[in-house]
C-alpha positions in Angstrom: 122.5 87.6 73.0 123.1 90.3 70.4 121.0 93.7 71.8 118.2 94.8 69.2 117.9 98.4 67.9 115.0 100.6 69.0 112.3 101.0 67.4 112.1 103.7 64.8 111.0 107.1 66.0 112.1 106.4 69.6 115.6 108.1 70.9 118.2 105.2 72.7 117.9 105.2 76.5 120.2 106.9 78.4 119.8 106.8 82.1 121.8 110.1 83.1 120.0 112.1 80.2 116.7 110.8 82.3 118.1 111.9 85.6 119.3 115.2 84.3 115.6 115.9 83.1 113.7 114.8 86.3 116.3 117.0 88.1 116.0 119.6 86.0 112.3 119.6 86.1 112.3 119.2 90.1 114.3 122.8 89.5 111.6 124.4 87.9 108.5 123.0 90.1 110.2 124.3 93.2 111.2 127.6 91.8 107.2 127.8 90.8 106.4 126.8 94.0 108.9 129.2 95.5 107.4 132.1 93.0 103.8 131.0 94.2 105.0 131.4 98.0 106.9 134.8 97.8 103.3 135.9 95.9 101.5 134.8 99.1 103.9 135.8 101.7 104.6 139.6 100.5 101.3 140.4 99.4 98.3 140.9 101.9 95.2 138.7 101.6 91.6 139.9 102.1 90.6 136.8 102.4 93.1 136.3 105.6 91.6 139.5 107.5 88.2 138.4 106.9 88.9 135.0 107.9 90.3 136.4 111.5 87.5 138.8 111.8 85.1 136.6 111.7 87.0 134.1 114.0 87.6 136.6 116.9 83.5 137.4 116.5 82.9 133.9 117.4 85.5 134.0 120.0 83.9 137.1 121.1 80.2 135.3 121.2 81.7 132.3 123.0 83.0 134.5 126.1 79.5 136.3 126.1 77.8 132.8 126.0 80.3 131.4 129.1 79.7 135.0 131.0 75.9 134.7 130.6 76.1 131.3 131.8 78.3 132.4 134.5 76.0 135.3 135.7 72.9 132.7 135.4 74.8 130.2 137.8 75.4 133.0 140.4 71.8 134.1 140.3 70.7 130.7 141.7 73.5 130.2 143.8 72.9 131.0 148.0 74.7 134.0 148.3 72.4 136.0 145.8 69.3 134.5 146.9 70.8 135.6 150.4 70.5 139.4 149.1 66.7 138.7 150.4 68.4 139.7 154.0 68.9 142.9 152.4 65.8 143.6 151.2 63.2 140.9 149.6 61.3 143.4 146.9 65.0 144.7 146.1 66.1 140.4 145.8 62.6 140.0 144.0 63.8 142.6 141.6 66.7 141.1 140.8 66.1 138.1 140.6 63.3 138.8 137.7 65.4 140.0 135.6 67.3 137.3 134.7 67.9 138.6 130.8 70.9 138.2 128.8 74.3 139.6 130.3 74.1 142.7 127.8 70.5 143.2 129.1 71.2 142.9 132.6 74.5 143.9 133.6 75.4 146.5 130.2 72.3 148.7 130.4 72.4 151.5 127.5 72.3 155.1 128.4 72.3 158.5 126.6 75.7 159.0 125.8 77.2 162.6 127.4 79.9 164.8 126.4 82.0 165.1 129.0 85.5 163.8 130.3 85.0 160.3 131.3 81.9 159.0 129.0 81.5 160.1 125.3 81.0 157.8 123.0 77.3 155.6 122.8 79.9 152.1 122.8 81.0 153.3 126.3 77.9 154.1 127.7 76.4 151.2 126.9 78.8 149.1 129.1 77.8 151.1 132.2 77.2 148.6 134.9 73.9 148.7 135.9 75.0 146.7 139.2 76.2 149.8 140.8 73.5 150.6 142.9 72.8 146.5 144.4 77.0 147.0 144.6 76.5 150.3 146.5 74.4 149.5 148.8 76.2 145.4 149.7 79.9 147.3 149.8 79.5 151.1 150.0 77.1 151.4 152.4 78.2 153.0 156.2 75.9 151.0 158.7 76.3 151.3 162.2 79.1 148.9 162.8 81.2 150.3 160.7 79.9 154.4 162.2 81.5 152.4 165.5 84.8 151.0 163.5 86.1 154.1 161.9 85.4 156.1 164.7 87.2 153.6 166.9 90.4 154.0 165.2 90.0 157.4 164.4 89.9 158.2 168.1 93.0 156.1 168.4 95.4 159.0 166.3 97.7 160.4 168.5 97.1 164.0 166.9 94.7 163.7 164.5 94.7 167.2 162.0 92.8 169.3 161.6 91.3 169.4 158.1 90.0 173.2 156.5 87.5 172.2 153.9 88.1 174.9 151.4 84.3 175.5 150.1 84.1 179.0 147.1 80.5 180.1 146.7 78.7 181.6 143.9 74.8 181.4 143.7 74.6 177.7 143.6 70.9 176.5 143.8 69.9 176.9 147.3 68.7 172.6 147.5 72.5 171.8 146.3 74.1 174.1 148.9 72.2 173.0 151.9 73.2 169.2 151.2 76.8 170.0 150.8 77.2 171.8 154.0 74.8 169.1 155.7 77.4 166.5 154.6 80.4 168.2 155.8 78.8 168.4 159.2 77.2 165.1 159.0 80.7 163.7 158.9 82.1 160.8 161.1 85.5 162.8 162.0 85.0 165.9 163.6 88.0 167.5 163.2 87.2 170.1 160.6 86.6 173.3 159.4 84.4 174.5 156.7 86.1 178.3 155.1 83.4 179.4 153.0 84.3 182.9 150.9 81.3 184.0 148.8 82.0 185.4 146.1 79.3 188.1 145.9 76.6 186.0 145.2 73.5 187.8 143.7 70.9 185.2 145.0 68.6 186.0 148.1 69.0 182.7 149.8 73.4 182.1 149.5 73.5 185.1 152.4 70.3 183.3 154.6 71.9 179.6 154.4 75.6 180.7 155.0 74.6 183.0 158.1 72.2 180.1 159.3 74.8 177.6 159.1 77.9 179.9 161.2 75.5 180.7 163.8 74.4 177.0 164.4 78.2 175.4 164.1 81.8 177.5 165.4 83.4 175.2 163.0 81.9 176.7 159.5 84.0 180.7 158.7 82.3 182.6 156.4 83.7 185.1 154.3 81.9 187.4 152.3 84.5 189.2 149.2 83.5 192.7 148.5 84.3 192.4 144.2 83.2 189.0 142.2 86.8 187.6 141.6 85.9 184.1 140.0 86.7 180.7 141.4 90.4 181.5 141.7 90.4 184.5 144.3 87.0 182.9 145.9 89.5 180.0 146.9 92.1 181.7 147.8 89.7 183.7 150.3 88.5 180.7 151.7 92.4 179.3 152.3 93.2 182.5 154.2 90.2 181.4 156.6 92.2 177.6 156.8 93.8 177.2 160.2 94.0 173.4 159.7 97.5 171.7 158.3 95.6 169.9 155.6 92.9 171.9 152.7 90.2 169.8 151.1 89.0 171.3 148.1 85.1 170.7 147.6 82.6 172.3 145.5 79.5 174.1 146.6 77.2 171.7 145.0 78.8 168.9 145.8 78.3 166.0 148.6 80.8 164.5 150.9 80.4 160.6 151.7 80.3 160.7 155.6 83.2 158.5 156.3 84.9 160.7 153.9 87.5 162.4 156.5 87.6 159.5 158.4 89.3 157.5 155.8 91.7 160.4 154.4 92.8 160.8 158.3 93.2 157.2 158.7 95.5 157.0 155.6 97.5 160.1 156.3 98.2 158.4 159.8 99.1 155.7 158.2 101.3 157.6 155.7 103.1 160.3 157.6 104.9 161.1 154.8 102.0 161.9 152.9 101.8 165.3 150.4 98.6 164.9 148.9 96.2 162.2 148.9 92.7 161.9 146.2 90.2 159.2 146.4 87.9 157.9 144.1 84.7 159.7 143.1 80.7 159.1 141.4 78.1 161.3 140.1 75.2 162.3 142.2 72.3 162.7 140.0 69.3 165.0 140.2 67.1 161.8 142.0 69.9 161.6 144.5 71.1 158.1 143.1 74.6 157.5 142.6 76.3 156.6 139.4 79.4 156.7 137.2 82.2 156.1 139.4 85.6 156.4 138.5 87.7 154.1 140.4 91.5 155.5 139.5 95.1 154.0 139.7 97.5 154.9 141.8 99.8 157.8 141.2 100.0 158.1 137.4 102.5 160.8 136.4 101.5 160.8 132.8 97.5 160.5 133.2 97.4 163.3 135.2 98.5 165.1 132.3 95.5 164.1 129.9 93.3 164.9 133.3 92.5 166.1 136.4 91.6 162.5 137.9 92.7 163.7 141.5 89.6 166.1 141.0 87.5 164.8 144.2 87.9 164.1 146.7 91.4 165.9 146.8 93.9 166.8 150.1 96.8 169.3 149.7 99.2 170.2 152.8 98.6 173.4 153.7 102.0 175.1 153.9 102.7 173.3 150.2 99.5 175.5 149.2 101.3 178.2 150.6 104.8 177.6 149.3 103.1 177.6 145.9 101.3 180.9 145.9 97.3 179.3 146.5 95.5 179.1 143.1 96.4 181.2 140.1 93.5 183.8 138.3 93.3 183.4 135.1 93.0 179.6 135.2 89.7 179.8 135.9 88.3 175.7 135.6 91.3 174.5 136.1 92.8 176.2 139.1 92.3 172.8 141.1 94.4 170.8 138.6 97.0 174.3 138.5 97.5 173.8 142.2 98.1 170.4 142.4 100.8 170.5 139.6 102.6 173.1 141.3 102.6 171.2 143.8 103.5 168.0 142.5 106.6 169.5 141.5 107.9 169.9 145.1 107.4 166.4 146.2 107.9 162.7 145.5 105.9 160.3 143.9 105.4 158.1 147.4 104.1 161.3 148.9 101.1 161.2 146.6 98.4 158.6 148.0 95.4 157.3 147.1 92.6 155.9 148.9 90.8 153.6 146.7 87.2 154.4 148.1 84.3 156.6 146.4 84.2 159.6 149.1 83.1 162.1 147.0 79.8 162.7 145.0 80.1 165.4 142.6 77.2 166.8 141.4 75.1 166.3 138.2 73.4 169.6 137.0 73.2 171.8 133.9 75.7 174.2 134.9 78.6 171.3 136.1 81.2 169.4 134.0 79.8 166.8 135.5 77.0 166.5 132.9 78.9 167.9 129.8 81.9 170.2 129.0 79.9 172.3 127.3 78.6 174.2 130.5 81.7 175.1 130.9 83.7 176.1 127.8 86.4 177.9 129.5 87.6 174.7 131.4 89.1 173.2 127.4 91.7 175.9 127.5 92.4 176.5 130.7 93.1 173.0 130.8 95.5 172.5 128.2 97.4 175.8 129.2 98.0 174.3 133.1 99.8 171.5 131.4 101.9 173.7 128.8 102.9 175.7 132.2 103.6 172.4 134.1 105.9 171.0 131.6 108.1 174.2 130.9 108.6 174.8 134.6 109.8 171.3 134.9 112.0 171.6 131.4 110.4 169.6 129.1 110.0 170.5 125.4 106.5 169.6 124.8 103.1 170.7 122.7 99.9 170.4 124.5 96.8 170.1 122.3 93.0 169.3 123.3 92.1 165.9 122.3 88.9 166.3 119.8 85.7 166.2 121.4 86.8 166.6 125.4 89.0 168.2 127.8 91.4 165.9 127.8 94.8 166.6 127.0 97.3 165.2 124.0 101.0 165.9 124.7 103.3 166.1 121.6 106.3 165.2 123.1 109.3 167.3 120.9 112.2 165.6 119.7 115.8 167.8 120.3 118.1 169.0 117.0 119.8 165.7 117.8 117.5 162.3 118.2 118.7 160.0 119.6 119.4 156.6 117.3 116.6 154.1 117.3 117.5 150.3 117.2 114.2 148.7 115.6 114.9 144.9 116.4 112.3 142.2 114.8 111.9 138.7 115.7 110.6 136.6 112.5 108.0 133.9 113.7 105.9 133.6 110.5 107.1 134.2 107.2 103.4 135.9 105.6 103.6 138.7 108.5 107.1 139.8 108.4 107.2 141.2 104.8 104.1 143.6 106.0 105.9 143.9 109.0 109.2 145.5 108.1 107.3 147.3 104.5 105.3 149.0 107.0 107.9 149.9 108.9 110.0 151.1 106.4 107.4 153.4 104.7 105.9 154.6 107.9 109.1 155.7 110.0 110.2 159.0 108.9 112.6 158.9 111.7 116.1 160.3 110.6 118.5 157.9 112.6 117.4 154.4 112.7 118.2 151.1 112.1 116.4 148.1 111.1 118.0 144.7 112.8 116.3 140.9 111.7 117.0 138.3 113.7 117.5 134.6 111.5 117.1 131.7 113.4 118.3 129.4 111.1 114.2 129.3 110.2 114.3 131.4 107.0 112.9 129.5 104.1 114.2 130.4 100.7 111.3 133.0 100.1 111.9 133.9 103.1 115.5 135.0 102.6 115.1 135.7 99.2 112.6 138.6 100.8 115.0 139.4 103.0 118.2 139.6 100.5 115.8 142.3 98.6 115.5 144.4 101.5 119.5 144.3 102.4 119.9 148.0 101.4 118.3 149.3 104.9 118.1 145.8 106.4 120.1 144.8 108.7 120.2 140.5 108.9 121.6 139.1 112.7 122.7 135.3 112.4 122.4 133.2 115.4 121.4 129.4 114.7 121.7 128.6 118.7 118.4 127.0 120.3 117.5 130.5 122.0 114.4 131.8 123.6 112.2 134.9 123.4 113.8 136.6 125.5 117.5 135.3 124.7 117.2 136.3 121.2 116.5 139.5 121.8 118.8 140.3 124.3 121.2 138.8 121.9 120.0 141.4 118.7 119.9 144.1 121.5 123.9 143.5 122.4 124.3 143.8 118.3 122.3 147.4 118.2 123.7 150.8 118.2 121.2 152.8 118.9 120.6 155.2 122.2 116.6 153.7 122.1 116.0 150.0 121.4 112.3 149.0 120.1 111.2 145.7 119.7 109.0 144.3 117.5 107.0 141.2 116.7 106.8 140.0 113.3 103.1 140.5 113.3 102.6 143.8 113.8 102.0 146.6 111.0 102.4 150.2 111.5 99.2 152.1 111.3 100.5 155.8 111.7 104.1 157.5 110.5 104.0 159.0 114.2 104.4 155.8 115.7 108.1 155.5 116.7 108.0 159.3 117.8 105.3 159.2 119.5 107.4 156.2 121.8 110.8 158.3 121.4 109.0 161.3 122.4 107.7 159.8 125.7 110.6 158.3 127.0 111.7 162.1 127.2 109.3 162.6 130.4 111.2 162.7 133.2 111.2 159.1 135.1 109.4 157.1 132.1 111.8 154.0 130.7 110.1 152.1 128.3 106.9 152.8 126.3 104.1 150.6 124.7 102.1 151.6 121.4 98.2 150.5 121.2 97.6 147.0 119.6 94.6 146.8 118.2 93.5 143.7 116.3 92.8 142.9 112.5 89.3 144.3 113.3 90.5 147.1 114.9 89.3 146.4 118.6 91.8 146.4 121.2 94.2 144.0 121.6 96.1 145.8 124.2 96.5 149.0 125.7 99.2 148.7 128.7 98.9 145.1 130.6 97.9 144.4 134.4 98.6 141.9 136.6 96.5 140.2 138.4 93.7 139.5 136.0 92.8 136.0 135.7 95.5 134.8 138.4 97.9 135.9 135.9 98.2 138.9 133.5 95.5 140.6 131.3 95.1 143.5 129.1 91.7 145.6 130.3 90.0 147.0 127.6 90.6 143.8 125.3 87.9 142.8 122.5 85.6 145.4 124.7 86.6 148.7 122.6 87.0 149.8 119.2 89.9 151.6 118.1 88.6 155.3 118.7 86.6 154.6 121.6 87.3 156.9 124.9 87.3 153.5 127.4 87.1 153.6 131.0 86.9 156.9 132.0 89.0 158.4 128.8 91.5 156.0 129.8 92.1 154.9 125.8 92.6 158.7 124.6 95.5 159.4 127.7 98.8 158.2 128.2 99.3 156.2 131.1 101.6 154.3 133.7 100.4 150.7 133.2 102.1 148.2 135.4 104.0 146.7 131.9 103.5 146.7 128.4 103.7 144.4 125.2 106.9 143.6 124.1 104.8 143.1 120.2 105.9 146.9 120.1 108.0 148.8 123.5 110.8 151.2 123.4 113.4 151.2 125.8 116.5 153.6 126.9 119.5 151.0 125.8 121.2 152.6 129.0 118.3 151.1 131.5 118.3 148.0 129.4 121.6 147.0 130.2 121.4 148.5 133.8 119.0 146.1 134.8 120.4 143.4 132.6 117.6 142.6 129.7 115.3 140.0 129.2 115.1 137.2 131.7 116.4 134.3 130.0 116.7 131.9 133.0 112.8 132.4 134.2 110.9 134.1 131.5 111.7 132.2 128.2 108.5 132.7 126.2 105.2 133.8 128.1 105.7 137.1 130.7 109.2 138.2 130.1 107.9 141.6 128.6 106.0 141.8 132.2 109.4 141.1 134.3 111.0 143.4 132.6 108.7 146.2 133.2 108.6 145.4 136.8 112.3 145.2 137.3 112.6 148.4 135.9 110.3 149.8 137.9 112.4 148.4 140.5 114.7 150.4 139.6 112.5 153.6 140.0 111.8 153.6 136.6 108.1 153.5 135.0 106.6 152.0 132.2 104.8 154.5 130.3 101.6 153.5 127.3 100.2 155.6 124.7 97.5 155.7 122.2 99.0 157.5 119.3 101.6 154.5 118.4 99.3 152.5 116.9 99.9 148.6 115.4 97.6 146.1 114.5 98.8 142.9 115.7 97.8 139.9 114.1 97.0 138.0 116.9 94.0 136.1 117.1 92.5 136.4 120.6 93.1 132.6 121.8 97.0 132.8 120.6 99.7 131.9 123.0 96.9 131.1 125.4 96.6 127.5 124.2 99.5 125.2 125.2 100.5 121.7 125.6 103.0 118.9 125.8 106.5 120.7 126.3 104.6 124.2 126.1 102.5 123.7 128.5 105.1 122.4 131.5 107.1 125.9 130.8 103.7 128.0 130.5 103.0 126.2 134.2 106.5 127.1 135.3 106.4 130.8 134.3 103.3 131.0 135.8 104.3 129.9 139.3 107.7 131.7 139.0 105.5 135.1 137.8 103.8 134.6 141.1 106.4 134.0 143.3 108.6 136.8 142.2 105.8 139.6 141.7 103.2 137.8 144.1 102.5 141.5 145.2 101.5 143.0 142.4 99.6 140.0 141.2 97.6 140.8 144.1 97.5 144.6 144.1 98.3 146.2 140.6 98.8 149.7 141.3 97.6 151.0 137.7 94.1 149.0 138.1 91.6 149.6 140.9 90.6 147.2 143.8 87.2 147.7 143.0 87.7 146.4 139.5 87.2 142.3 138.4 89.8 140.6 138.0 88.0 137.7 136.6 88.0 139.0 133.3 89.5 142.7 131.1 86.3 143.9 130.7 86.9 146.7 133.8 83.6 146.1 135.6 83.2 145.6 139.0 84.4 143.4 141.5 82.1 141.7 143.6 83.8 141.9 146.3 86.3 145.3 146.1 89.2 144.0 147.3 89.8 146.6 150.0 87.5 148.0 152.1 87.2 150.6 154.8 84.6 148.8 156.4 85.3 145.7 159.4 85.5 142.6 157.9 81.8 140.8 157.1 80.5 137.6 157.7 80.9 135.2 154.9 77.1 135.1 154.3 77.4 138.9 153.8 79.9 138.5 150.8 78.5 137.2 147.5 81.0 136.8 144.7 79.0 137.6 141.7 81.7 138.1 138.9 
């Protein structure tokens, strides 16, 4: 049958002209689509930071609901209603209050200037607990009077400790209850070397004379010129007979099991140096409050500040070798000594005992209540640290961080820097253009190189970002099936540089200090990798050094609690530190202790915890991990991420967890950055209900209330 013609206006078919057209089309929609994507992905979205503000608030308000709920279930369990024992109008007390967890446990307070509360946010987390927590875990009774003195008697040579006690017209009240606590104490194997430094007061002369004549054990000295605190000490040292000096104050209050303990863990410790405890505030009511339960040996923190302070032990003949305490340091001249001292001995010669023995006094005249009473103590205390680190040979600025005593330390780069390796693992393709832009505009750091690991994963805006960015971009091709941790030990075998940092994808760079600021720290003698602060989209904390431990597992105190200026615990967001282990969202490493202890864990650590095994191998290795506050990233994390797994995820997040507790079981148990007497049920650094060490004999279970 003959085919007809078309019909007039219409073109002929033609099947490959149709095809060509569609195709060609197709072309054009998915370059749009590709144009609308790159749009997206390279430009940042309001919309998107509002969107994960708002979600962590309601994160946020769900962990206050579960915590009040929490806190009301342990107020009608036993063991509280057991606190009756105790006391019943103290139980009654309690047990009225049942308000709201930020009524009842967060109880607002005047904010104060001084070194370990500033700002109002700080304050207002102040556990109101402490005194119900005093008195069920820090209270001597008579069992315990018999305990301690029982295994103090059993010391084979227990030494004798000079309490080194400067006087200057303190307030005769305050002076009478110092003394009375040095003689009130459980181990009787003291001294108390009083020099008075002319003091112009009537009563200073009556009290010290009354006090010699009714003890041998308290020497009095009485100088002949007002010399300051500086030469009053070193007065009362050449009184010391005893092998170990106890610096105290002459308003201050010793806890009576005070020498008991530090004897107890100087036996215990033979090898011992110098040992500090914890501390509190005694106020003008006699109550006890703020306490400032410290890490362990922190080589970096005591830079920022004198957290030995009280209750603080030095060998005697290391005071000696030292030259006693320096004039013109005046404020300081505690924190003076112990750094001189600290250069003549090793870091396990330094202990801590993790109990408050000392109550330093709250008065108009004491840093205790404000720095202001003492202006003198800002400089002195920056210039002790500028001493420290040019006897020891490192090229540092000290500076006084705004609005305390704390100190900054500006860690100087040489002539020379050393190459930095800046290694990036792409997850998600709208971070990673504000990830590496950030970077490149705010790292004025002369030798560096930028190193992207693809996948495979790259979609075409993706790559096409990427190809853009070639000129100081440097692209790393691995399609293997790797982990975490294999691809960047994998980038890190590719790098050149003398210092490799890793970043994730989804952090941006807040400051143009950042990468010096990590450089600069890894210059301090003993420190081999550094973390920066992450701070999330709403610029709380996301982390700020990690601890094991928290949780069963691994947490990062301060989290969600603190905004991105606040002071934290006890200053502890304003000073670099010695956390257990840091982020690997942003940490710096020496590429010569990388490959020393062999990278990344690929066999154990795949995803989850490898950034923790790291830090803990090298520390193995005798090498710390060191955190500061002035490299600072926001990480676009939202609080829940990585926490939520299933399937697949969730067998290997079970498996790292168990291997995480079998290989570092002991610090998951006893983190030596993070106190025993903090929670470990949640990163909020409040107390733990029961501290996890105690000097006391063990209690009865009925005695014991777990209240977190």
């Amino acid at each position: 049958m003959p085919m007809s013609d078309p019909p007039l206006g219409r073109p002929p078919e033609d099947p490959a002209g149709d095809e060509s057209e569609a195709l060609q089309r197709l072309r054009l929609a998915e370059a749009d689509i590709e144009s609308l994507q790159d749009v997206l992905l390279s430009q940042e979205s309001l919309a998107d930071r509002l969107t994960t503000a708002l979600h962590a608030s309601a994160q946020s308000q769900q962990e206050l609901t579960r915590v009040q709920q929490e806190l009301t279930q342990a107020l009608r369990s036993a063991g509280w209603r057991g606190l009756a024992r105790a006391g019943k109008r103290r139980a009654v007390r309690l047990l009225a209050a049942r308000r709201p967890v930020a009524d009842l446990s967060l109880q607002p307070v005047e904010p104060v200037a001084d070194a370990s509360a500033s700002t109002a946010e700080e304050v207002a987390w102040t556990d109101i607990r402490y005194g119900d927590w005093i008195e069920l875990y820090d209270t001597v009774d008579d069992e315990t009077r018999r305990a301690l003195v029982a295994q103090v008697e059993e010391i084979p040579e227990p030494p004798l400790i000079s309490v080194i006690f400067p006087v200057y017209n303190p307030p005769e009240e305050f002076l009478r209850q110092a003394i009375d606590s040095v003689r009130a104490q459980l181990y009787t194997k003291w001294e108390l070397c009083i020099a008075d430094d002319c003091s112009t007061l009537p009563h200073v002369a009556k009290v010290l004379d009354e006090y010699a004549a009714r003890d041998e054990r308290i020497l009095v000295h009485r100088r002949q010129a007002n010399g300051h605190i500086s030469a009053c000490s070193n007065s009362a040292v050449a009184l010391a007979s005893g092998s170990w000096l106890c610096l105290m104050d002459h308003d201050d209050v010793l806890a009576e099991h005070a020498l008991a303990v530090c004897a107890l863990a100087l036996h215990r410790r033979p090898e011992a140096a110098v040992l500090y405890s914890d501390e509190d505030h005694i106020e003008a009511d006699g109550s006890r409050s703020q306490p400032y339960f410290k890490p362990d040996f922190d080589p970096l923190l005591i830079l920022g500040q004198n957290y030995f302070s009280h209750l603080s032990l030095v060998r005697a003949d290391l005071v000696e070798l030292v030259g006693g305490f320096r004039e013109g340091y005046e404020g300081s001249q505690d924190w003076d000594l112990l750094l001189r001292v600290l250069e003549h001995v090793r870091p396990d010669q330094v202990v801590h005992v993790p109990h408050v023995l000392y109550h330093w006094r709250v008065h108009s005249e004491s840093t205790a209540s404000a720095v202001s009473a003492k202006p003198y103590v800002v400089d002195a205390s920056r210039r002790v640290v500028e001493d420290h680190l040019k006897r020891i040979g490192v090229d540092a600025t000290v500076t006084t961080v705004w609005d305390t005593s704390y100190n900054r330390i500006r860690w100087e780069l040489p002539a020379n820097p050393p190459k930095v390796s800046i290694i990036i693992l792409p997850r998600s393709g709208p971070y990673l253009a504000r990830c590496i832009d950030s970077v490149r505009m705010l790292t004025p750091y002369p030798q560096l190189e930028i190193l992207l690991v693809d996948d495979g994963g790259f979609h075409p805006p993706m790559r096409r970002m990427v190809s853009e960015r070639a000129g100081w971009l440097t692209l790393l091709e691995n399609t293997d099936d790797l982990s975490d941790s294999a691809q960047r030990n994998f980038a890190a075998q590719q790098a050149s540089g003398d210092v490799l940092c890793f970043l994730s994808d989804h952090v941006e760079v807040l400051g143009a200090s950042w990468l010096h600021e990590l450089v600069g720290t890894l210059s301090h003698p003993g420190i081999g990798c550094a973390g920066a602060k992450l701070l999330y989209p709403n610029l709380r904390i996301q982390s700020a050094g990690t601890v094991l431990g928290i949780g069963g597992t691994v947490g990062s105190p301060h989290r969600l609690f603190f905004e991105r200026f606040a002071n934290g615990y006890s200053g502890h967001l304003r000073l670099a530190r010695c956390p257990s282990a840091v982020s690997w969202a942003t940490m710096a490493v020496r590429r010569d202790l990388f490959d020393e202890i062999g990278g990344f864990s690929e066999e154990h650590f795949t995803g989850v915890f490898g950034d923790v095994d790291f830090c803990l191998r090298l520390n193995e290795a005798g090498w710390r991990t060191a955190w500061t506050p002035y490299a600072e990233m926001i990480h676009f994390e939202l609080p829940e991420d990585g926490r939520a797994v299933d399937g697949a995820n969730a067998m290997r997040f079970d498996r790292d967890i168990r291997y995480l507790r079998r290989r570092w079981g002991k610090w998951v148990e006893d983190d030596p950055s993070y106190s025993p007497n903090l929670s470990l049920a949640h990163e909020s650094l409040s107390l733990a209900w029961p501290p996890r060490r105690s000097y006391a004999p063990p209690r009865r279970a009925s005695q014991v209330f777990a209240l977190e």
